[in-house]
C-alpha positions as CSV (number, residue, x, y, z in Angstrom):
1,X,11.9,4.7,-0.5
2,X,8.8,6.4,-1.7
3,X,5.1,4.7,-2.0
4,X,2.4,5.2,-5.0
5,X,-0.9,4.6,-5.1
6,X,-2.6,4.6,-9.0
7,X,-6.2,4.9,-9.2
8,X,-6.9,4.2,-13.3
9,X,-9.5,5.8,-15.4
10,X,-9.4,9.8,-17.0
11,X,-10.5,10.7,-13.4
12,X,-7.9,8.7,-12.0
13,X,-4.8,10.0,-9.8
14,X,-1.0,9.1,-8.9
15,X,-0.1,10.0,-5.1
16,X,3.3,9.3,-3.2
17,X,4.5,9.5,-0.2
18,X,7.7,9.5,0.9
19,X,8.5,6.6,4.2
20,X,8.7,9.0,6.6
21,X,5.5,11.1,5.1
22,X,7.5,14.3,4.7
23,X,7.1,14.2,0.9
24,X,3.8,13.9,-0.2
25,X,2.4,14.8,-3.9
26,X,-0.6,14.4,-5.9
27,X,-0.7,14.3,-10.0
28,X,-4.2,13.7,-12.2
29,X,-4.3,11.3,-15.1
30,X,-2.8,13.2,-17.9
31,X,-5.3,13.8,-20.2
32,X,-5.2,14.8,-24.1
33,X,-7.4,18.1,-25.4
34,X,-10.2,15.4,-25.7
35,X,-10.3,14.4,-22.3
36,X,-8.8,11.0,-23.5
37,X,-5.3,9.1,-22.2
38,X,-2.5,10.9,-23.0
39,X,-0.3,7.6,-22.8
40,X,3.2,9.4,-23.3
41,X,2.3,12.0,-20.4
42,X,0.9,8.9,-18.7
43,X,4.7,7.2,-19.4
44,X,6.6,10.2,-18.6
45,X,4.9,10.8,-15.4
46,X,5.8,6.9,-14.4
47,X,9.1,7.2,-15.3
48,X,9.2,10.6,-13.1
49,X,7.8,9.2,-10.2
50,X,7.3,5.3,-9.6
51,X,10.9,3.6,-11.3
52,X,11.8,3.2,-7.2
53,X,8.4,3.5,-6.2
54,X,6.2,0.3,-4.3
55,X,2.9,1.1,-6.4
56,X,-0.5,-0.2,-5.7
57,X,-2.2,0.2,-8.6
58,X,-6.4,-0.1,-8.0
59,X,-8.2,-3.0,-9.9
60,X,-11.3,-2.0,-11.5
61,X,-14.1,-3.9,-10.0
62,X,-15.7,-6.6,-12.7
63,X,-18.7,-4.9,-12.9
64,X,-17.1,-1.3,-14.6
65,X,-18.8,1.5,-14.2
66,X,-17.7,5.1,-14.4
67,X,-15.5,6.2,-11.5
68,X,-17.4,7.0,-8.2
69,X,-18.1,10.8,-7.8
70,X,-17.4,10.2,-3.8
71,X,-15.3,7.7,-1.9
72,X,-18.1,5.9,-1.5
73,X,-19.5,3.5,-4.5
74,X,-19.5,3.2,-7.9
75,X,-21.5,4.9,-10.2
76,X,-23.3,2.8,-12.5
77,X,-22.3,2.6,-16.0
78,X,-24.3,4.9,-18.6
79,X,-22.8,4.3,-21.2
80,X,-20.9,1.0,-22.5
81,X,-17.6,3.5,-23.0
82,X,-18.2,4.0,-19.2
83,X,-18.0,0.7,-18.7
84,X,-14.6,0.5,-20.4
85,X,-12.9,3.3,-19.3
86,X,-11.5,1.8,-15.9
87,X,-9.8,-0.7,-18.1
88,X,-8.2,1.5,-20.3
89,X,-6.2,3.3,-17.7
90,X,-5.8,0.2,-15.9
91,X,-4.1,-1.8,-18.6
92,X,-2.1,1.4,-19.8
93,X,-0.8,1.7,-16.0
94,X,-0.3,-2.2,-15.9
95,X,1.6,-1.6,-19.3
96,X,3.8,1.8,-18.2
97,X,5.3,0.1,-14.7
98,X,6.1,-3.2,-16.4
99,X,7.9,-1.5,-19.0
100,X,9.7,0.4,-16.2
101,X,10.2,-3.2,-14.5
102,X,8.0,-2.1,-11.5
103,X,5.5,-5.0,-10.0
104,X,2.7,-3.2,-8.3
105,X,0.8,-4.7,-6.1
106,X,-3.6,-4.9,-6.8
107,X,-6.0,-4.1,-4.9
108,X,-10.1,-3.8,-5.7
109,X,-11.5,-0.5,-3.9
110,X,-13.2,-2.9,-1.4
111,X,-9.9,-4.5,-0.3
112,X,-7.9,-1.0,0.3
113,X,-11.0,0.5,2.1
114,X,-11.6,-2.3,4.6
115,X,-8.1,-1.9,5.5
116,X,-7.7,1.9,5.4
117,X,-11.0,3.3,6.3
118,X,-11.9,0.6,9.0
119,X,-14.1,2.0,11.3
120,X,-14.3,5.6,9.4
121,X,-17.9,6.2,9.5
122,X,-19.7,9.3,8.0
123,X,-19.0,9.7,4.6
124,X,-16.7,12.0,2.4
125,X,-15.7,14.6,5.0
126,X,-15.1,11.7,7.3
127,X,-13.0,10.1,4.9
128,X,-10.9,13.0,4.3
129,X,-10.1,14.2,7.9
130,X,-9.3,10.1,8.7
131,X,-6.5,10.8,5.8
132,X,-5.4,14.2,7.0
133,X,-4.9,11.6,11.1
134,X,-2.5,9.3,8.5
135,X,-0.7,12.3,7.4
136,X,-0.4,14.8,10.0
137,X,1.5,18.3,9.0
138,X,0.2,18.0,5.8
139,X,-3.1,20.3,4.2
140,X,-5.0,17.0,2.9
141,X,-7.8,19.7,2.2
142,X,-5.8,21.6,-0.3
143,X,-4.3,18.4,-1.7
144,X,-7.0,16.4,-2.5
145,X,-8.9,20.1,-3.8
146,X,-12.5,20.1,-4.4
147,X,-15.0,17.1,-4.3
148,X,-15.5,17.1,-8.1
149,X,-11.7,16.2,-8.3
150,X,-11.2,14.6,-4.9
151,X,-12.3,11.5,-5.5
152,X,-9.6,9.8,-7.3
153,X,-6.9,11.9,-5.3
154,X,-7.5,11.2,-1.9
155,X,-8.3,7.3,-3.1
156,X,-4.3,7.5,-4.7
157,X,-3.0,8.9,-1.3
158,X,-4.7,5.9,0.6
159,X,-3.3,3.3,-1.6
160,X,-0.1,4.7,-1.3
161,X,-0.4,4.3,2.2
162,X,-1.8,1.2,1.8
163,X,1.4,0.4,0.0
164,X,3.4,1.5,3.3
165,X,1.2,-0.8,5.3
166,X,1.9,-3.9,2.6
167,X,5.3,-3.3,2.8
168,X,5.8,-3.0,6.5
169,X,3.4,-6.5,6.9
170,X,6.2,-7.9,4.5
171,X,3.2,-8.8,1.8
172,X,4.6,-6.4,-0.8
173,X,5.5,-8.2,-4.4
C-alpha cells in the first residue's frame, strides 16, 4: 500500500510513502519550457505513482493566492493569473486520478496542518525537523532541498502522511 499527498499549483509537489515508511519519494509538478503544466508529464507521473495510491490531494483555499513561499500562509495574490493558478493544477490533478479511477481524499492546508503540525511551534525549521520525527531513517533535509523549493515538498510528504493517518482512523474514501 503506498500513500500520496498532491499539493496543486506549478510549485506544487507529489510525495509517497510507502506503509511501513521504508519507501519514501518526492517529484515537482512537471512543468513545460514555460514554466506552465505539462498535463501529459502530469498524467504520466499519476499513472507511475498513485493507480494503487490513497491520495490526498490539497484544496486550494477560496481566497487563491499564489502558493506560500514557507509552510506558513499564503501569499497574497499579485496578479489575477496568481489567483488562478492553484486551480489549474488542482482541477488537472482532480482530472488525472479520476481518469485513473482513484478517489482522493481533500483537504484545505488548514485542515492537514491542524492535524499534522499540532503543537509544532517555530516556524519552517520547526516544521521540517517535526517531519524528519514522522519519518525517522530518512534525510527529510535533502528531500524536501532548499526553502525556495521546500515548500510544496515537505507540504506533499505531510499529506501523504496525513493520508496514513485517514486511513488508519478508517475515514479514507
Amino acid at each position: 500500500m503506498v500513500f500520496a499527498g498532491v499539493v496543486p499549483g506549478r510549485r506544487g509537489a507529489v510525495a509517497t510513502l510507502s506503509r511501513d515508511l521504508a519507501q519514501v519519494s518526492i517529484h515537482p509538478c512537471p512543468l513545460d519550457a514555460s514554466g506552465e503544466h505539462d498535463f501529459a508529464a502530469m498524467a504520466d507521473l499519476g499513472r507511475t505513482l498513485l493507480v494503487d495510491a490513497l491520495v490526498v490531494v490539497e484544496r486550494p483555499a477560496a481566497g487563491g493566492g499564489s502558493l506560500p513561499r514557507g509552510l506558513g500562509p499564503t501569499t497574497p495574490a499579485t496578479s489575477p493569473l496568481d489567483f488562478v493558478e492553484p486551480f489549474v493544477g488542482y482541477g488537472a490533478w482532480r482530472g488525472i486520478l479520476g481518469s485513473l479511477g482513484v478517489v482522493p481524499a481533500l483537504a484545505t492546508r488548514d485542515a492537514w496542518r491542524a492535524v499534522m503540525l499540532c503543537g509544532v511551534d517555530g516556524g519552517r525549521e520547526a516544521e521540517i525537523a517535526a517531519l524528519g520525527q514522522l519519518l525517522p531513517g530518512h534525510p527529510v533535509g535533502e528531500l524536501v532541498g532548499p526553502a525556495e523549493v521546500s515548500t510544496a515538498r515537505a507540504a506533499a510528504l505531510y499529506l501523504a502522511y496525513y493520508a496514513k493517518v485517514l486511513w488508519r482512523l478508517g475515514k479514507f474514501p
